[in-house]
Structure formats: structure tokens, C-alpha cells
C-alpha positions as CSV (number, residue, x, y, z in Angstrom):
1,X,-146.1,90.1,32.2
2,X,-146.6,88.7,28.9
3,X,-149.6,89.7,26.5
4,X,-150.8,88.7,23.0
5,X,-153.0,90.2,20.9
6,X,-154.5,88.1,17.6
7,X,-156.0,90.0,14.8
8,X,-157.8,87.9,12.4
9,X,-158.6,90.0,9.1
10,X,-160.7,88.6,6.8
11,X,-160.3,89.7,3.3
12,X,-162.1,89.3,0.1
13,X,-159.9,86.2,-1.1
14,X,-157.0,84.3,-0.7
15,X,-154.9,86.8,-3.4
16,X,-156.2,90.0,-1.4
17,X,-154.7,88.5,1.8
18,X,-151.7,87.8,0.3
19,X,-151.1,90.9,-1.1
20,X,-151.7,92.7,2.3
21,X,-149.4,90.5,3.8
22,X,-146.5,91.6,1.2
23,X,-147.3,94.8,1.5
24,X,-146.9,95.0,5.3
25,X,-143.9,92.6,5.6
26,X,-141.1,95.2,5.7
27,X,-143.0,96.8,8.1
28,X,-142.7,93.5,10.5
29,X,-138.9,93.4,11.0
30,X,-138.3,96.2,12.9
31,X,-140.3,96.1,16.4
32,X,-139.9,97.4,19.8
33,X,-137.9,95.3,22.1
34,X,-139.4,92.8,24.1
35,X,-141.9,92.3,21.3
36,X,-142.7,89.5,18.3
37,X,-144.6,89.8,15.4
38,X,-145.7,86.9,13.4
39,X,-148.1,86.9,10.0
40,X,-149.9,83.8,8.7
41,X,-152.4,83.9,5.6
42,X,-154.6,80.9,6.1
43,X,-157.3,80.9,3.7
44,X,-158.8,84.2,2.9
45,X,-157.7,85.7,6.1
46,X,-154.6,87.2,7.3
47,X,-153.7,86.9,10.8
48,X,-151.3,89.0,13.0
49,X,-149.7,87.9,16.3
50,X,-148.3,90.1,18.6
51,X,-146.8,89.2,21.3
52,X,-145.2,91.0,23.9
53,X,-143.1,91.0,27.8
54,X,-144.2,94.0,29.7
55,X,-142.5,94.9,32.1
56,X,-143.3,98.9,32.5
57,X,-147.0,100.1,32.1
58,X,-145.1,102.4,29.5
59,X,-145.5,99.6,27.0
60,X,-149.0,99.0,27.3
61,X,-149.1,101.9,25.1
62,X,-146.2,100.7,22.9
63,X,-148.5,97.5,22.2
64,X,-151.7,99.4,21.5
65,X,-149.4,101.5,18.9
66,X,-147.8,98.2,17.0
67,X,-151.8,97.5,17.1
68,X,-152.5,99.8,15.6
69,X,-149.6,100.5,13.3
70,X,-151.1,97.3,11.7
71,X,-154.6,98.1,11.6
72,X,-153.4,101.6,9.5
73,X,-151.1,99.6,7.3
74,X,-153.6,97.5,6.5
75,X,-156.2,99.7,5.3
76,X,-154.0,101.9,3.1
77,X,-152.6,98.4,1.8
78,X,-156.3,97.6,0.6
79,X,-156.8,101.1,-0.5
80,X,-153.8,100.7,-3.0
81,X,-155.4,97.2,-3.8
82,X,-158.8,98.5,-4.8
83,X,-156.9,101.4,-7.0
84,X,-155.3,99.1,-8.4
85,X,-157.7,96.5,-9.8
């Protein structure tokens, strides 16, 4: 079975977004098998795709951890932004 899951963050500006998205791109290149991982910044948002074959109900929760893996990254990515500025 093959799932995707979109997240769709939208960020204070185009800079912010980019900035998350450099921040979580060595993150990105190591994931499970049978799984993609794609970022876009379009705009003001950043946008993760996830997309992946399941072929054991044991990776159902393998997706919902890359989920949220993301999701964690992201806020301590903004956290370090707003230090920051």
C-alpha cells in the first residue's frame, strides 16, 4: 500500500521558510526504506512530502515517526530563528 502525507507549514516569510528548510535538509537524506522525502519552499510556506510503500502495519508507525520527526525539527528550527533575530 502506498501513502502520502503533505504538510504545508506556513511561515512568517519567504526568508523564515527558507531557513527551516536549510535547517532540516541533513535531516532529509537518511530515511527508512521504502520511504521519500521531498521539500519545496513555495512562497512563504514550506512544504513536506512524504511518501511511503507499506507493506507491514509496523510501518504505519514508522510514517507517523518521520511525521513527526519533521514536525519537532521544525519547531526547534524556528525556536533557533526567533533567538536569533
Amino acid at each position: 500500500m502506498r501513502f502520502s502525507v503533505i504538510i504545508n507549514l506556513g511561515l512568517d516569510d519567504v526568508d523564515t521558510a527558507k531557513a527551516v528548510s536549510n535547517a532540516l535538509r541533513p535531516d532529509d537524506v537518511d530515511v527508512p526504506e521504502g520511504f521519500s522525502l521531498r521539500s519545496y519552499v513555495i512562497n512563504d510556506s514550506l512544504i513536506y512530502v512524504v511518501d511511503a510503500n507499506i507493506d507491514d502495519s509496523k510501518k504505519i508507525l514508522t510514517l507517523n515517526n518521520v511525521v513527526d520527526d519533521i514536525l519537532r525539527h521544525t519547531i526547534l528550527a524556528l525556536s533557533s530563528i526567533k533567538i536569533s533575530r
